[in-house]
C-alpha positions, 0 to 999 in steps of 0.5 A: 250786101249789094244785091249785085253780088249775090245776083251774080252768084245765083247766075254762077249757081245757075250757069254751073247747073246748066252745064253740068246738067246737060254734060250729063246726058250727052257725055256722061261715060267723061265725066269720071275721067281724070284730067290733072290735078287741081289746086288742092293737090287732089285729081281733077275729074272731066265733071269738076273742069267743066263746071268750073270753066263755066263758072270762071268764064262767067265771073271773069266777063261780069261787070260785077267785080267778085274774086273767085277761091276753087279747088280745081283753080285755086284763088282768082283776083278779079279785084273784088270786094268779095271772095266767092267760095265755090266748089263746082261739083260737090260729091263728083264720084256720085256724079260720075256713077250716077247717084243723084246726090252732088251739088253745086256749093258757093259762099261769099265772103270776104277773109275768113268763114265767120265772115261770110255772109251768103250761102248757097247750096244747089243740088244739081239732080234734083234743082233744090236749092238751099240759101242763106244770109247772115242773120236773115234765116235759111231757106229751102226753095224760099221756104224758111227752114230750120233744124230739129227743136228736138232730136228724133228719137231715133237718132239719124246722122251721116259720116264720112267712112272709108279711108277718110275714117278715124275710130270716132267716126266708126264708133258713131257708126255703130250706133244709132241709124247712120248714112254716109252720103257723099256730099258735104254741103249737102248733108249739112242742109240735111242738118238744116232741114232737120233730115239729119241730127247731124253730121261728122267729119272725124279726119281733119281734110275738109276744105273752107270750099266743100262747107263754107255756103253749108256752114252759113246754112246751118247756123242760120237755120239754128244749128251749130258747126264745129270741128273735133275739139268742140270750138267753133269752126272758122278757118281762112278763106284759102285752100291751104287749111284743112278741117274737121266738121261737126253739124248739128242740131244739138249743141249737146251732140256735139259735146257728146261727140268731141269731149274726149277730143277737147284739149 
């Protein structure tokens, strides 16, 4: 991949957190505040407008051509090669009450999410920040990371509860030490880092935009993505597909977890 583009990326990644950063401290009470509804159908938060006006002014003034899919503008054609796969704030309802757990998430890829080949994925609170390419590892701050070899023995993973729940998720719940975190790309890098075992996501409504940098983390670090039926997870490059995740260290997890899901 031309080093431009992901150069671009890391500024779209920067110029984002900037924003974002410093929309918090001085209109923090805005932040939560409905403003329409972006192209997933689903409400758009002040946080979410603001991090991705900034994003589109500065992919859309670049001399380096990359196409643009996000969630609050749908897909963009700038006439690029690539596609860059981004969702502005990762975990926005932590983001406007103050939790310091929501990212900034971008990928580039081109067609699908098995053809992506760059990932990253910022957290904003914090500044770290997870990268990686397609068959070079994944980093940490640029400190090459990898899964847990071998699960803890007390296993920890993260779900997804509350409306977006079904009966796996809260028998998963039940057992073993569990968190719900709020933030998608950001517990899979857990994954990666080996923080969790893994994550699951039982309902089928997650976009390529909320895991598409995350799912290339993931697995360049050693780990395994796939969806409920325990295949591995691909989807197209459009907010029109909708998926369920599960992340993990273990290939044996996740068919504890999906074999009575197989069909």
């Amino acid at each position: 991949m031309d080093e431009k583009i992901k150069l671009l990326a890391h500024k779209t990644v920067d110029k984002i957190n900037r924003k974002v950063r410093r929309t918090c401290l001085t209109e923090f009470h805005r932040l939560g505040t409905n403003i329409g509804i972006g192209a997933d159908g689903t409400p758009t938060k002040y946080v979410d407008k603001v991090a991705e006006d900034a994003a589109v002014r500065f992919i859309s003034r670049s001399n380096v051509k990359a196409n643009l899919l996000s969630e609050e503008s749908g897909f963009m054609d700038h006439g690029g090669e690539y596609t860059f796969v981004l969702d502005p704030v990762d975990g926005t309802r932590n983001a406007y009450r103050g939790i310091p757990f929501y990212s900034v998430s971008l990928a580039i890829g081109k067609q699908r999410l098995s053809d992506v080949e760059y990932g990253i994925v910022k957290n904003i609170p914090t500044g770290d920040t997870f990268i990686a390419e397609k068959n070079q590892g994944a980093f940490l701050n640029n400190t090459q990371i990898s899964v847990s070899e071998i699960p803890a023995k007390n296993i920890l993973h993260s779900v997804v509860l509350g409306k977006n729940s079904d009966p796996t998720t809260l028998s998963l719940a039940k057992k073993n030490n569990v968190r719900s975190l709020g933030s998608a790309s950001l517990e899979m890098c857990m994954v990666a880092i080996g923080a969790l075992d893994f994550y699951f996501v039982g309902r089928e409504f997650m976009r390529v935009v909320d895991i598409a940098a995350s799912t290339l983390i993931v697995r360049e670090a050693g780990g395994f993505v796939r969806n409920i039926f325990g295949k591995e997870l691909d989807m197209s490059l459009t907010l029109d597909e909708r998926t369920s995740v599960v992340a993990s260290c273990s290939e044996d997890f996740i068919h504890n977890i999906t074999s009575r899901h197989k069909k």
